[in-house]
Structures are given as C-alpha cells and as structure tokens.
C-alpha positions in Angstrom: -5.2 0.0 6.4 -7.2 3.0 4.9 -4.6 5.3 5.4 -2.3 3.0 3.5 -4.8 2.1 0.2 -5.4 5.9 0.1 -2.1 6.7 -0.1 -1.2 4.3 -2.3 -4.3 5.0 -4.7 -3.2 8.5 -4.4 -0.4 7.3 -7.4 -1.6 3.8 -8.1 0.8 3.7 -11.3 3.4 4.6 -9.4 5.7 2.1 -7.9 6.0 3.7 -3.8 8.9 3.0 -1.8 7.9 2.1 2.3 9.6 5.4 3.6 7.5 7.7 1.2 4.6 5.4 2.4 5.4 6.1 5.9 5.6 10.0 5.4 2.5 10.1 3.4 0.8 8.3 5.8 2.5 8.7 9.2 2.3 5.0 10.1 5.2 3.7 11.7 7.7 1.1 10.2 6.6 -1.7 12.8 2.9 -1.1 11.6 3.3 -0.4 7.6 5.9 -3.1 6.5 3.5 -6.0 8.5 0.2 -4.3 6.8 2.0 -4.3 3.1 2.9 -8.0 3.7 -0.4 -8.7 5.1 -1.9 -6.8 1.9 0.3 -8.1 -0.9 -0.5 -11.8 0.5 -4.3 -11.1 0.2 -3.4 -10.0 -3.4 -4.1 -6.1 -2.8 -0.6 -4.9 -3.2 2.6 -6.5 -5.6 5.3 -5.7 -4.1 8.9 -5.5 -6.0 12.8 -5.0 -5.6 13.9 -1.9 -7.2 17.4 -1.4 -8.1 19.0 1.6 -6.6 19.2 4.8 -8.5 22.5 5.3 -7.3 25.7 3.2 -7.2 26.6 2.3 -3.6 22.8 2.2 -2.6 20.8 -0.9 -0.9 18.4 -2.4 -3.8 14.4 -1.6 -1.9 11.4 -3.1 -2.3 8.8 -1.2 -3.8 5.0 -1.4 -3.5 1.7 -0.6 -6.2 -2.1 -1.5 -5.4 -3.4 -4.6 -7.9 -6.7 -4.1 -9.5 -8.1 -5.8 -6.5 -6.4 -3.1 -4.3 -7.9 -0.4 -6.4 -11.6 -2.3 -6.2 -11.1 -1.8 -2.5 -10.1 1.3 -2.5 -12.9 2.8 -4.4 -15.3 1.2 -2.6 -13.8 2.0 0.7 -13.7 5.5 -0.4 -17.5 5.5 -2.0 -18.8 3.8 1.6 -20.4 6.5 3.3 -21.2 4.7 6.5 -17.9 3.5 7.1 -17.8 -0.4 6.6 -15.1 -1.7 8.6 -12.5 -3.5 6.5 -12.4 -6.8 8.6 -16.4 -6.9 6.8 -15.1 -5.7 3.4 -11.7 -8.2 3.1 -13.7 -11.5 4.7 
C-alpha cells in the first residue's frame, strides 16, 4: 500500500491510469486493482471512468489520492520508525 500512495502522491493532481500505476510501482494487476478498491472504499483514492483518447479505445478507470489519501501519505512518509499501516488506517 506504500508503494501505491507514493506513487500516486508522486502526481496527486494527476488522474493515473492502473497500468502506469503498475509500472511505477511494479505491483501486479491481482494485487493493485483489489488495493485501489480497498483504498477508494476507505475514502483514500476517487476513482473515475475516463473516456478514451482515441476512437476505437475501451473507456478506463482512472485513480487520484483524496485529501485523506494525501494526509496519509505525508504522514506515512514523515514516520521515521515505520508505523505499520494496519495501525495508521484503524
């Protein structure tokens, strides 16, 4: 989950598609799409459908941290003794 909220926070503007998320963070498609449902549920990540940039192309959903998301994060990223997130999301 940290390697997904840094990767994400990386561009937190930016809306992120799950492939780029999967290259950026080398998690595999069976592990990231359950972790950014899992995430958007807790109200860390919206998650939206884009339309395709190209005629002929599958509309995708596409995924930004909240504020919440952010919060985390940050504070994940500030923790120098490494709180577990289980502790940090209870």
């Amino acid at each position: 989950m940290r390697l997904l909220l840094d990767a994400l926070a990386a561009e937190r503007s930016e809306w992120r598609h799950g492939y780029d998320l999967m290259k950026a963070t080398g998690l595999m498609s069976g592990t990231l799409y359950p972790l950014l449902m899992r995430m958007t549920e807790q109200g860390l990540v919206e998650a939206e459908w884009r339309e395709p940039a190209q005629p002929g192309r599958p509309a995708r959903h596409a995924y930004r941290l909240t504020s919440a998301g952010v919060a985390l994060a940050r504070e994940l990223a500030g923790d120098a003794q490494g709180t577990s997130l289980r502790g940090a999301l209870a």
